[in-house]
C-alpha positions in Angstrom: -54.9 25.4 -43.2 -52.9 24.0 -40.6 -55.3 22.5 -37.9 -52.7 22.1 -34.6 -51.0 25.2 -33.4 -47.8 24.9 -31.4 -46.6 27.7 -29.2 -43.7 27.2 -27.6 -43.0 29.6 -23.9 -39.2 30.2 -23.2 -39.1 29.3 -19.4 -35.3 30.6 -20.0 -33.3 27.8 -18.2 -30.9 25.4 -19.5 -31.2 22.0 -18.7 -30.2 20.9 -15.0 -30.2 17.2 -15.4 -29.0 14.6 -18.3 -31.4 13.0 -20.4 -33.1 10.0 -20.0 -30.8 7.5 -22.0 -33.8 5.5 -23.2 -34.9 8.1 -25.5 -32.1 9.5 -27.4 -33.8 10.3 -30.3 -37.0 11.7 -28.3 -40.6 10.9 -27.3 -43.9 11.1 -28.7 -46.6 11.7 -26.5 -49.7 10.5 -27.1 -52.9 11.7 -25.2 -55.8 10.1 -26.3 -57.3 8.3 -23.4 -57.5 4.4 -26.0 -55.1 4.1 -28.5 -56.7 4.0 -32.1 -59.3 7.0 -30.6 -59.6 10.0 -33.0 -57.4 12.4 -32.8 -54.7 14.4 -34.5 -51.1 14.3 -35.0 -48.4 16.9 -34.8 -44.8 17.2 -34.6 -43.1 19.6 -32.4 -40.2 21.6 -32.7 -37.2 19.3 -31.7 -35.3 19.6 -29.7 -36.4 22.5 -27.3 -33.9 25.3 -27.3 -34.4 25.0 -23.5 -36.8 24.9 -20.3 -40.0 25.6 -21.6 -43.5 24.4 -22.2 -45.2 23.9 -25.7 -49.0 25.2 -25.6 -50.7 22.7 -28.4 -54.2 23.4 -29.2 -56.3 22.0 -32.1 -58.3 24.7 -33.8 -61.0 22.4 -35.1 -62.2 21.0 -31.9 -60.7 23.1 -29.3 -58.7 20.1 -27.2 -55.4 22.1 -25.5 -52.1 20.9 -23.9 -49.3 22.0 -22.6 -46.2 19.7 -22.6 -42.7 20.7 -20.9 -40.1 20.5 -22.9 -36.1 20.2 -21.5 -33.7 21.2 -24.6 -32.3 18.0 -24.3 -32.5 14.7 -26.4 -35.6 13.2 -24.6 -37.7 16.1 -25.7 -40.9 15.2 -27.0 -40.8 15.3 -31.0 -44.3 14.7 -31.5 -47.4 14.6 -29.8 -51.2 12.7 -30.5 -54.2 14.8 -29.3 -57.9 13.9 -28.4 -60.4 14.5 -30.5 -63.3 16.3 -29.2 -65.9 16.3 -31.5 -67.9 13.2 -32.1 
């Protein structure tokens, strides 16, 4: 059973901007508050077909984010979540 659902929300819009050079192959976003802290790891669709936000939420301890995406380059391609639980 897979533990991190993604759901990704089609805001509809192209990209207005360029992407950030520094990440050509994209970010991972990591939102644990210490790095090393529990948590799990997912990869998200990549790149974004466009504008949008990805809903991430972690059906074992309930932790939820929502990270914008761009459809460009610089997209985030994976993200770290909290854990939770103790």
């Amino acid at each position: 059973m897979e533990q991190v659902k993604v759901t990704w929300f089609d805001h509809q819009r192209e990209p207005q901007c360029d992407p950030n050079p520094a990440y050509p192959d994209g970010i991972d976003v990591d939102l644990r508050a210490k790095s090393g802290a529990r948590g799990c790891v997912t990869d998200l669709p990549y790149p974004a077909p466009r504008c949008g936000i990805y809903l991430v939420v972690c059906e074992k301890c309930g932790y939820s984010a929502a990270i914008t995406t761009a459809g460009r380059v610089d997209d985030p391609k994976k993200v770290t979540l909290p854990c939770k639980l103790n």
